[in-house]
C-alpha angles and dihedrals in degrees: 000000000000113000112254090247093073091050095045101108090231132120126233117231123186109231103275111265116233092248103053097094090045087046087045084049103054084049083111115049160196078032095173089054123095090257111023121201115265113197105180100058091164142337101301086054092054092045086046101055092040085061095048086051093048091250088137127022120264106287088004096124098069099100095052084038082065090031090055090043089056099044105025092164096057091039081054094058091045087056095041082055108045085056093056082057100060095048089055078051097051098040094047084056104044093048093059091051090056084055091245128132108268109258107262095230103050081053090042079050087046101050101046089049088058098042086055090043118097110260124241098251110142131033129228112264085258089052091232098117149002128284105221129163114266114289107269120214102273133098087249094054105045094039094045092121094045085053103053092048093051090055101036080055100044089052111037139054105284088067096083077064093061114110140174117216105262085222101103086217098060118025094179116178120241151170110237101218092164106125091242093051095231096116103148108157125075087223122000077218093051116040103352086067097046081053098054089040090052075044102056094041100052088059091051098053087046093055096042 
């Protein structure tokens, strides 16, 4: 007979890596550019991207695909919310790596997302993870996992680690794991190398 785990009608969700709120957050990005890139342009990209983060598990989004077929405006406010999440995510932030008080209203946001978010109250049977309901059709639901990592980072020692890419045009959020701590740079291969190249060319002009 089939445990009663694998009947049960949850969703296992992996501990929530340091890094997924900053990850939820860069989801738009080369914020500093004229256009930056948007990459949850509706519902199916949300669901999407939950998937690809392990948010939901794998396949896990069909029936609020169906849910979001049969009610696209609603699915288009959930949407339309969960992206004001994850500005409040981004700008609060942002704000502690410029060294400036969090805005009152992106932690008031935050905080009611993650009293209205289901609590982490059981582990998987691996103990690898969380058993949680479904996910309902609701930013805290969905983003539960986003959330608690947001908060569990904002508020505990890795947060002295967070960065934002010292290239204004992208001001990507990251977690600066170099062992001096001077990270400065998203990618070394990204923006630290358009940096050296505007360096080197601005020698080069200086000394023409």
């Amino acid at each position: 007979m089939a445990s009663t785990a694998r009947q049960d009608p949850f969703r296992i969700v992996a501990a929530p890596a340091d890094g997924l709120c900053l990850d939820f957050a860069n989801t738009r990005y080369w914020r500093g550019s004229a256009q930056p890139t948007e990459t949850l342009s509706g519902f199916g990209d949300l669901l999407a991207w939950c998937e690809g983060a392990g948010v939901l598990d794998p396949g896990g989004g069909g029936a609020l695909r169906a849910w979001g077929d049969a009610r696209r405006h609603e699915a288009d406010r959930l949407a339309g919310k969960a992206v004001k999440a994850r500005e409040a995510i981004y700008r609060l932030f942002g704000a502690v790596t410029a060294g400036d008080r969090p805005d009152e209203h992106d932690l008031e946001r935050l905080n009611r997302l993650l009293a209205a978010a289901p609590e982490r109250a059981v582990l998987a049977d691996d103990a690898r993870g969380w058993r949680l309901p479904p996910a309902e059709p609701s930013a805290a639901s969905l983003l539960a996992p986003v959330l608690w990592s947001a908060g569990d980072l904002l508020a505990g020692p890795r947060m002295g680690r967070v960065r934002r890419c010292a290239n204004d045009g992208c001001l990507w959020l990251f977690l600066d794991d170099s062992k001096g701590g001077t990270r400065r740079w998203c990618a070394m291969s990204a923006c630290g190398n358009r940096a050296k190249a505007r360096r080197h060319y601005l020698r080069k002009t200086a000394g023409d």
